[in-house]
N, C-alpha and C positions, 0 to 999 in steps of 0.2 A: 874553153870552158863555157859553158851554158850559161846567162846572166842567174845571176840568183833573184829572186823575187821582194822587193822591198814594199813593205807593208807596216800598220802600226795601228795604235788603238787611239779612234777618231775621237773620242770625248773628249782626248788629253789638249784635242789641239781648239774648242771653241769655248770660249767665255763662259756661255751657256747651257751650254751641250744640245744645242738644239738641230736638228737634221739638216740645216740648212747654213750652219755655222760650220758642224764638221764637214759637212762634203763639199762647200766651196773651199775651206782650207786647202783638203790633202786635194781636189782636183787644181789649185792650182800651185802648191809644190810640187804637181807632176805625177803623185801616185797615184795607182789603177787600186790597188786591193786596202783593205781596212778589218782590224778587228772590233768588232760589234759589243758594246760592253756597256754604255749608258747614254741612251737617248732622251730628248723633248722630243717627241714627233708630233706634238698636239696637246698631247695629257699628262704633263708635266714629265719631270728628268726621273727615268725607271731604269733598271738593272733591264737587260735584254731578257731576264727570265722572266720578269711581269708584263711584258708586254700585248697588249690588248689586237685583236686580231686586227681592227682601226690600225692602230700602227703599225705593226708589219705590212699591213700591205701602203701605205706610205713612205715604209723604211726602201720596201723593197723598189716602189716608183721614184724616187727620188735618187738612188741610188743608178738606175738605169740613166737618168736624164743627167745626172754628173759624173756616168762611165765608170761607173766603182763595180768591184767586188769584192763580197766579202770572202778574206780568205779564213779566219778563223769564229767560233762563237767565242767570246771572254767569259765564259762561266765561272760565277764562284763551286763549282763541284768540288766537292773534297774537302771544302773549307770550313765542315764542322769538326765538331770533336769524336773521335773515334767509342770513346766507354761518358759514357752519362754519371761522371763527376763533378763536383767541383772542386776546381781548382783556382780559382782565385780570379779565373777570366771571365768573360761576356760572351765567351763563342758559344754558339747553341750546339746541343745536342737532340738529331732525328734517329728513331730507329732505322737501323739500313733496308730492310724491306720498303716502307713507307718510301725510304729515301731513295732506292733503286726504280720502285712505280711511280713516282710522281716528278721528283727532280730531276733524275738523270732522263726519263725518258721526258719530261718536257724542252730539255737540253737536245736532244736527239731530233724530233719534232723539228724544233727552232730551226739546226743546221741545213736538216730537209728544206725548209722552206727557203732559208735566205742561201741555199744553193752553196754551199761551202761541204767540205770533207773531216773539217778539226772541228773539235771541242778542245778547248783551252779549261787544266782542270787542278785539282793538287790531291796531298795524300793523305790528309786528318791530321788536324791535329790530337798528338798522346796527351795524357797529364802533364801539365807544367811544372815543371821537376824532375821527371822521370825521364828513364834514357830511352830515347824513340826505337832503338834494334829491340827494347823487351815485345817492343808492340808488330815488329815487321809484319810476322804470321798473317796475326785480324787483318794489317791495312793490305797486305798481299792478295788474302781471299774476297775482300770486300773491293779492290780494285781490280780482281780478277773479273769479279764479277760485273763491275763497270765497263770493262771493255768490252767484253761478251754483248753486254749489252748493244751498245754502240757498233760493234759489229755487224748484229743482228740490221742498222738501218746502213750498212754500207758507210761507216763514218770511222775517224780513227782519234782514240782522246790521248793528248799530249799534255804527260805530266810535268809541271812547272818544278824547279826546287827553288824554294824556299823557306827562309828564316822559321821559327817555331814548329814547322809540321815536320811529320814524322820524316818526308825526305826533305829533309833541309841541305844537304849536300848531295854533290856527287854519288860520292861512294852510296851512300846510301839509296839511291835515287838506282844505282847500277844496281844493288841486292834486291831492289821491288821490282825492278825490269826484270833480272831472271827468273824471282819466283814466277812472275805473273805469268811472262812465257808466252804472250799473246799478240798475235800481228797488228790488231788493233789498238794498242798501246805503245806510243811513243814517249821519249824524254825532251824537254822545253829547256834550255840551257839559259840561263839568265845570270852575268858575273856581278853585276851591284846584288844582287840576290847575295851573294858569296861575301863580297868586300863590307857590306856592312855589318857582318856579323863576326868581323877582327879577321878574315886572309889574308894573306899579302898577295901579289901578282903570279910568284912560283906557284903558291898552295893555288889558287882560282884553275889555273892551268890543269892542275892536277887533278882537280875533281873535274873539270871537263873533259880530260880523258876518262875516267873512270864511268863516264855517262856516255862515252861516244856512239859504242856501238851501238843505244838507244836511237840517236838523237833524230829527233823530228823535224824543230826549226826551232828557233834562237831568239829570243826576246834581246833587245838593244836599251838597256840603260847603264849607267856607269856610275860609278860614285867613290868617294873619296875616302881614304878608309879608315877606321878610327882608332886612336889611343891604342885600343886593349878588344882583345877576343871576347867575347860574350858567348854565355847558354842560352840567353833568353834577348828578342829585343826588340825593344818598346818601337814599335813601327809607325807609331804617330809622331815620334821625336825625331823620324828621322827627318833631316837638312842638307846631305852633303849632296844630294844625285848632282850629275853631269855631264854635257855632252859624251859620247865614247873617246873622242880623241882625249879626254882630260882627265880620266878618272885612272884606276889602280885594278881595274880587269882585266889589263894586258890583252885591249882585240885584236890587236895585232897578228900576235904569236897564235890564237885562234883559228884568226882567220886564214891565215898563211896554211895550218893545219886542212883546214874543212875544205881550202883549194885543192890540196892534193888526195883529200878524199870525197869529192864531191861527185863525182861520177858515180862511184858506190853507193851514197848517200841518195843522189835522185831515183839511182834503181832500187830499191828496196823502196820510196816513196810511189814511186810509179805504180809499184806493183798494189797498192792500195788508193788508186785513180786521183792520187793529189799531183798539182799540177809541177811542183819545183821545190825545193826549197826556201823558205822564208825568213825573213829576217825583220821582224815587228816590233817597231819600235815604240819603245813606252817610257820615253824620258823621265819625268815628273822632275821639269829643272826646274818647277818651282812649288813641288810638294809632292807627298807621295804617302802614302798611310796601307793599311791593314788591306782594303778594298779596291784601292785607285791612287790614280794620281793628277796630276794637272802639270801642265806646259804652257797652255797659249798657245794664240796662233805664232806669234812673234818666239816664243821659249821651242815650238815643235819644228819651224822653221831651222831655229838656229839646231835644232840636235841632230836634224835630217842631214845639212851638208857636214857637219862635223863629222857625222858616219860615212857621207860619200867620199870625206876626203879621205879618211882613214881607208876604203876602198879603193879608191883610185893610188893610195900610196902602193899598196899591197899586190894591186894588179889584179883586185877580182872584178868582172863583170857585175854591171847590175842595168836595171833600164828606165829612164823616166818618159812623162807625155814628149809624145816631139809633135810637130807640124801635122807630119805625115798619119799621126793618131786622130788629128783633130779633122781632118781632110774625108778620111775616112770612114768616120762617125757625125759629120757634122749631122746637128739637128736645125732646121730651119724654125728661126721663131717671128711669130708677128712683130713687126717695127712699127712702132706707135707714131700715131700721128697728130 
């Protein structure tokens, strides 16, 4: 089996989130790839959508000089509200034209630049109250048209499931991949996604099959799972995330899966010039909300080998810096005297 690609989202892991905090982390727990999602690069901590041409090209030099690549953009795409109501929440509402000329293609743009093939995105949120299959149809035609989009630059956007949005499960997340019908659209399998909104380990399983034949690459957090099932849920209150080996997503049973179907997995990924399979971790073992989360250096450490060991139990390949990386690429720097 091919190693699979171990990757995550670099803000989670520095104090500050300053360019120089995340990429000494993740180069020296060993990773090569990062997902890009909130920087300092000079002018103060931005969403990777705001970013000033100054910082990218910063992100992008600095990145070089500590051997990273990015593997995906962390966009919030998707994560308005689909009908311009109110319903009792804070989420904004854009008209989708506006929203397809300006957002989506500055998301497009972005991946161009910092040389990645993903957009990391989601499906709208519906009314809160209402049941998200009323609304499949619009988020179907308006994600149809996001890929399209995305297409259009040679990129492919990977929809997350998610608590309150219209795919907030599997299954549902499987009926917006067939309508959409589009190469350019993958699924993001993420099981504390599942578990904090009352699964249990069987059910989490089950909507990741119900997503497989989508799936993209896999977000890595875990979490412990509560009381009682919920419609709705307050993602600022959540508390429980957790290493993978500790939580109630069963990555086990997963992964064990995605081994025997991974050859299939990478060719249909192939065929849309991404490099492997990914697996991006986004702990938040020590917070996590609506937009992001937080780890630490010290919290992102600890979630990284928990997931290796959960891999090495299971017998899937994966690959960190060795010797022989550093040898390779070494840079020569002035020694001060």
């Amino acid at each position: 089996m091919k190693p699979i690609l171990l990757s995550g989202f670099a803000d989670e892991a520095a104090n500050d989130k300053t360019v120089e905090q995340q990429f000494c982390a993740f180069a020296a727990m060993g990773l090569k790839y990062f997902t890009l999602r909130f920087i300092d690069a000079g002018e103060g901590i931005q969403n990777v959508m705001m970013l000033s041409p100054a910082s990218i090209e910063k992100v992008i030099a600095k990145q070089q000089e500590y051997g990273l690549q990015v593997s995906s953009i962390g966009s919030p795409i998707g994560k308005v509200k689909l009908l311009d109501v109110d319903d009792g929440t804070s989420n904004r509402f854009v008209p989708f034209a506006e929203y397809l000329e300006k957002d989506v293609q500055r998301a497009c743009d972005l991946a161009n630049q910092f040389g990645t093939k993903l957009i990391r995105g989601f499906s709208f949120y519906h009314p809160r109250g209402t049941d998200p299959e009323r609304h499949l149809t619009q988020a179907i035609d308006q994600l149809g048209a996001i890929a399209s989009q995305c297409d259009k630059h040679g990129l492919t956007f990977g929809l997350e499931v998610e608590a309150n949005l219209i795919g907030q499960s599997g299954r549902l997340l499987q009926k917006i991949y067939e309508g959409v019908h589009h190469p350019a659209m993958v699924l993001i399998f993420d099981g504390a996604n599942l578990v904090c909104q009352g699964m249990s380990t069987d059910q989490v399983f089950e909507e990741y099959l119900a997503m497989k034949d989508g799936l993209g690459w896999v977000h890595i957090k875990d979490y412990c799972r509560p009381a009682e099932k919920t419609d709705h849920v307050d993602e600022e209150s959540l508390a429980a995330f957790v290493p993978a080996d500790e939580g109630d997503s069963g990555h086990e049973a997963i992964l064990r899966d995605i081994k025997r179907s991974h050859t299939e997995i990478e060719a249909r990924l192939a065929q849309r010039g991404i490099p492997g399979l990914f697996f991006d971790l986004e702990p938040h073992v020590k917070g996590g909300g609506q937009f992001g989360g937080f780890s630490g250096p010290d919290g992102f450490g600890i979630a990284l080998r928990a997931f290796c060991k959960v891999l090495d139990y299971v017998q899937v390949p994966y690959s960190l810096r060795t010797y022989e990386d550093i040898r390779s690429t070494r840079v020569k720097h002035a020694t001060p005297t």
